[in-house]
C-alpha positions in Angstrom: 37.8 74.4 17.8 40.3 77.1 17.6 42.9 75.5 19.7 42.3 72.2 17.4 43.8 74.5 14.3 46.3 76.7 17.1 47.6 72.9 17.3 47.1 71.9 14.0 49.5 68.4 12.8 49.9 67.0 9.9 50.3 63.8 11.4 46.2 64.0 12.9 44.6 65.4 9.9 44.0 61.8 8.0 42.1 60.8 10.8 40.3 63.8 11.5 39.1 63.5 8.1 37.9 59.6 7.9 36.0 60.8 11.3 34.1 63.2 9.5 33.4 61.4 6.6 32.6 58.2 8.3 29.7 59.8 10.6 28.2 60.6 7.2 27.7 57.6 5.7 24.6 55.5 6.4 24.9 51.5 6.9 22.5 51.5 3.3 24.9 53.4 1.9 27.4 51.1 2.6 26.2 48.0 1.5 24.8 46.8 4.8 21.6 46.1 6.3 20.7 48.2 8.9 20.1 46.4 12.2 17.4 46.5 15.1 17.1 48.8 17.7 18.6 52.8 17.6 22.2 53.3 16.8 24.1 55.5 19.0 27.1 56.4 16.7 25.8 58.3 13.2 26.8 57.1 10.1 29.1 53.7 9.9 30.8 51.9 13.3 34.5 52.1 13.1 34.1 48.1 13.0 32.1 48.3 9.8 34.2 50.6 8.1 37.4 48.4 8.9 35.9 45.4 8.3 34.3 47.4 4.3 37.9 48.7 4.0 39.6 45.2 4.5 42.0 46.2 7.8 42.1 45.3 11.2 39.5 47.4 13.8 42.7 47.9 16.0 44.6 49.1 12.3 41.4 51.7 12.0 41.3 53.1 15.2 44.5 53.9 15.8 44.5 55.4 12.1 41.1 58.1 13.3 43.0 58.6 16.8 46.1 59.7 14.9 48.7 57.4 16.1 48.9 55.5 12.9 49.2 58.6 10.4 50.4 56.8 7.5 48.2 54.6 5.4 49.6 53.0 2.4 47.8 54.2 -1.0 46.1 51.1 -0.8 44.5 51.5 2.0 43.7 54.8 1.3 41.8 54.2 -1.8 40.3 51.0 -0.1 38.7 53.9 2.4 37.8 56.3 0.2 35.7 53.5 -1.7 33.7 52.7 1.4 33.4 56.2 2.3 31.6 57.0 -1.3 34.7 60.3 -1.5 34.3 62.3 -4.7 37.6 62.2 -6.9 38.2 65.6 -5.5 38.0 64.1 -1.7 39.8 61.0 -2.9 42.6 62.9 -3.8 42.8 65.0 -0.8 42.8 62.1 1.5 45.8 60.5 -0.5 47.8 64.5 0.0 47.1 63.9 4.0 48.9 60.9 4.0 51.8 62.1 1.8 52.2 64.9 3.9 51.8 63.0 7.2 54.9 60.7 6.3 57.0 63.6 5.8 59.8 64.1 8.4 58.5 67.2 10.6 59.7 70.2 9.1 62.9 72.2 11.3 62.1 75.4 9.4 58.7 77.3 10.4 56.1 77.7 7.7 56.2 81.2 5.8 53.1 82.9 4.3 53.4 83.3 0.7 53.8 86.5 -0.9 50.4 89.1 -0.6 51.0 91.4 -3.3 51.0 91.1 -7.2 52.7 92.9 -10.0 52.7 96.0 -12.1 51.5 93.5 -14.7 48.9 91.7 -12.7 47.3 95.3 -12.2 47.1 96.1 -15.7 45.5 92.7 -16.8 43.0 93.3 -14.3 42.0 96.9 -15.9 42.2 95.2 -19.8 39.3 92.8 -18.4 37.0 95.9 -17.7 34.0 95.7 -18.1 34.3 92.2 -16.9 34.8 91.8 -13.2 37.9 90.5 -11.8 39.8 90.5 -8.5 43.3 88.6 -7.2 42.7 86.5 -4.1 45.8 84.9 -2.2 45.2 81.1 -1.2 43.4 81.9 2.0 41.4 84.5 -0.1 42.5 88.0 0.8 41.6 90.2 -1.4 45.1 91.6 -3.6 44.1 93.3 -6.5 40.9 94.2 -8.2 39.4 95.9 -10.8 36.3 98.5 -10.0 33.5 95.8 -10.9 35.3 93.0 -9.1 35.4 94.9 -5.7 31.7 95.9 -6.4 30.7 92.4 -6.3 31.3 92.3 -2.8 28.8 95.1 -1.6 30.5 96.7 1.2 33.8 96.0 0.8 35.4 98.8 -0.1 33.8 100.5 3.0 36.8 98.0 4.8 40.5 99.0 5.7 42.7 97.4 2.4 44.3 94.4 5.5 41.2 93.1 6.5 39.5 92.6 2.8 39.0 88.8 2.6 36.0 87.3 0.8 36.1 84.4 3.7 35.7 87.1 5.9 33.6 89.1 4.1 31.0 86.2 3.3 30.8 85.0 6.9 31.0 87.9 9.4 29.2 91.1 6.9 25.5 90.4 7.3 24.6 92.0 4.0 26.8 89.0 2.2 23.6 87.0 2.3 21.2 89.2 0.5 24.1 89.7 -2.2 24.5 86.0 -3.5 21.5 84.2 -4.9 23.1 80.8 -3.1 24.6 82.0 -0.3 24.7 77.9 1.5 27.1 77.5 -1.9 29.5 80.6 -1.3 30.5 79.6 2.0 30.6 75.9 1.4 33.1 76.9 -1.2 35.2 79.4 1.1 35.5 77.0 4.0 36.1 74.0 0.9 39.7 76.2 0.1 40.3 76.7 3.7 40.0 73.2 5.0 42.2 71.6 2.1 44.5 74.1 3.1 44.7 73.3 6.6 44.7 69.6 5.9 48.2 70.0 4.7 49.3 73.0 5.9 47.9 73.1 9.3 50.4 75.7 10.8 50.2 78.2 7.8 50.6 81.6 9.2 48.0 83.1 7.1 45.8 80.8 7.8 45.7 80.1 11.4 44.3 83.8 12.9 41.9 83.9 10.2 40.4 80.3 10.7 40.8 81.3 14.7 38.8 84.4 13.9 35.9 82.6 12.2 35.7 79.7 14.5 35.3 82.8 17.1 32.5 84.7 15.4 30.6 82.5 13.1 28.3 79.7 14.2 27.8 78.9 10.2 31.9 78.5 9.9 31.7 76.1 12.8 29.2 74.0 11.5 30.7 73.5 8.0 34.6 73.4 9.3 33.6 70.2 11.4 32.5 68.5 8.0 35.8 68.2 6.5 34.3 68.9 3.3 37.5 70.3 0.6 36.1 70.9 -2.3 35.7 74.7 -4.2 34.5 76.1 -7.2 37.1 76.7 -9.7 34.0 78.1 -12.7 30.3 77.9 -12.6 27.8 80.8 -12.5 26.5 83.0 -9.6 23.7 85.5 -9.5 24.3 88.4 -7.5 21.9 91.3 -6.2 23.6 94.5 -6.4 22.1 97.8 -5.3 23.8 99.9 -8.4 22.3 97.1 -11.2 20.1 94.8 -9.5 19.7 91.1 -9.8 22.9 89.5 -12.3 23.8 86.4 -13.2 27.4 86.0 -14.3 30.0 83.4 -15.3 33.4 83.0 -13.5 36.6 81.4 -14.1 39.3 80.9 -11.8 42.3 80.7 -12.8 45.8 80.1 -10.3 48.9 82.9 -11.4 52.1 81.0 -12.1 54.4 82.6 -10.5 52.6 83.7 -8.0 51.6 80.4 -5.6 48.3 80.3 -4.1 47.3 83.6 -6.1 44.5 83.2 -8.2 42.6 85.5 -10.7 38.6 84.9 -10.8 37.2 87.0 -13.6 33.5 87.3 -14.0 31.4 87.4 -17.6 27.9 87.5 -19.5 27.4 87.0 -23.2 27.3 90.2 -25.1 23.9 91.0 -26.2 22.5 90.3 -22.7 21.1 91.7 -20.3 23.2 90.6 -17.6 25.8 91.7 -19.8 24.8 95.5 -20.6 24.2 95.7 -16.3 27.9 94.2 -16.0 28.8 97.4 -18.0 27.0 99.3 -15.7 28.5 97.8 -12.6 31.8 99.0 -13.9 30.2 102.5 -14.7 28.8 103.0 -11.3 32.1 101.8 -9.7 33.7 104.8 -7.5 37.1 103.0 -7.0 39.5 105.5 -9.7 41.7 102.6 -10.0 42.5 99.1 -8.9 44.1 100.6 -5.2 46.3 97.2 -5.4 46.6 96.0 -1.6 49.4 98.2 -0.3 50.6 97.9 3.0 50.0 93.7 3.5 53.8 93.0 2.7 56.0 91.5 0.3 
């Protein structure tokens, strides 16, 4: 697994993700009766998707080996039907194969830029009580207000470079007691991490910390082989905090123009509440004297 994302391509990634998907989908599912005897191959043949999609077996197989990289939009959304993709998969399939008829770029890939502004810094302390933090596109932790870094119990116990909720959620055993739905946390951190590695499969910031994971995390493994992309951009998630207990907030994320791949996630209750007046007391309890932006990662 690690050297599959050491040797990431573009060019393999639309394939990689119709195998994924395909094993997933039953025969019933497709339309099609299921027939005697015990099938070695989970989820649909390659000949029944081709032949559900409308292309040629030899067509589709070359397509999932990755020596045909570039189905037309067509095609595309003729796969995504029989694979039953969510408009958020849908979509992701039809960036993977833009990106894999791109020329191959001359220029190496750079990571984008880990820090935030003066400004930035300030909006995050205007938000107290709410929490809030700054994650960069592969989820290191940039900036944060006192409640936002208290969300993730034990954090600030870690050196400012290797503060990433990925990492964080995966590899600290406490993350599981802290979130209500843990399954759904890391679903959604390995969701951001795979769409990002569909298109962008070399990324410097991305490659030792998916190499990292793949290394130490049987759970990672499991859920990076599923080519699943999608993540939670709002919802609600309860936490269990040892200064306030059990809280259930709402968050919005929100991407900084500006600043690509940066994203603000801010955290909030009704007033009135009771999850509201212990999100007051999150902040209280916070020992962080201010929001130690994440000095030292580069510009």
């Amino acid at each position: 697994m690690a050297g599959e994302q050491r040797n990431g391509s573009v060019g393999t990634e639309p394939g990689r993700f119709l195998r994924a998907h395909r094993t997933r989908v039953t025969p019933e599912q497709a339309g099609l009766k299921a027939g005697p005897g015990m099938r070695r191959t989970p989820g649909l043949r390659r000949e029944e998707l081709a032949t559900l999609a409308g292309v040629s077996i030899d067509y589709y197989t070359r397509l999932e080996r990755g020596k045909e990289a570039r189905p037309s939009p067509s095609v595309v959304d003729a796969l995504a039907r029989v694979l039953l993709l969510d408009d958020h998969a849908h979509e992701h399939l039809r960036d993977l194969a833009v990106c894999a008829a791109r020329p191959a770029a001359s220029v190496p890939p750079t990571a984008p830029a880990s820090s935030v502004g003066p400004g930035i810094r300030l909006l995050l302390e205007s938000l107290r009580p709410n929490p809030a933090v700054v994650v960069s596109r592969t989820m290191d932790l940039l900036a944060w207000n006192p409640g936002g870094l208290r969300l993730f119990v034990g954090m600030e116990q870690w050196p400012v470079e290797k503060r990433n909720v990925a990492r964080w959620v995966f590899l600290n055993p406490g993350a599981r007691t802290v979130f209500e739905h843990w399954d759904e946390q890391i679903r959604a951190c390995v969701g951001r991490l795979r769409a990002l590695a569909g298109t962008d499969p070399d990324a410097p910031d991305l490659v030792g910390l998916v190499e990292e994971l793949l290394a130490e995390s049987p759970e990672f493994v499991r859920l990076w082989d599923r080519y699943e992309v999608r993540a939670h951009t709002h919802g609600s998630k309860t936490f269990h905090l040892p200064d306030v207990g059990e809280l259930t907030l709402s968050y919005q994320s929100m991407q900084l123009e500006g600043f690509p791949g940066h994203r603000l996630v801010a955290h909030y209750a009704d007033p009135g509440t009771p999850d509201h007046d212990k999100m007051v007391l999150l902040d209280l309890a916070a020992t962080e004297p201010d929001l130690n932006p994440a000095e030292g990662k580069g510009n």
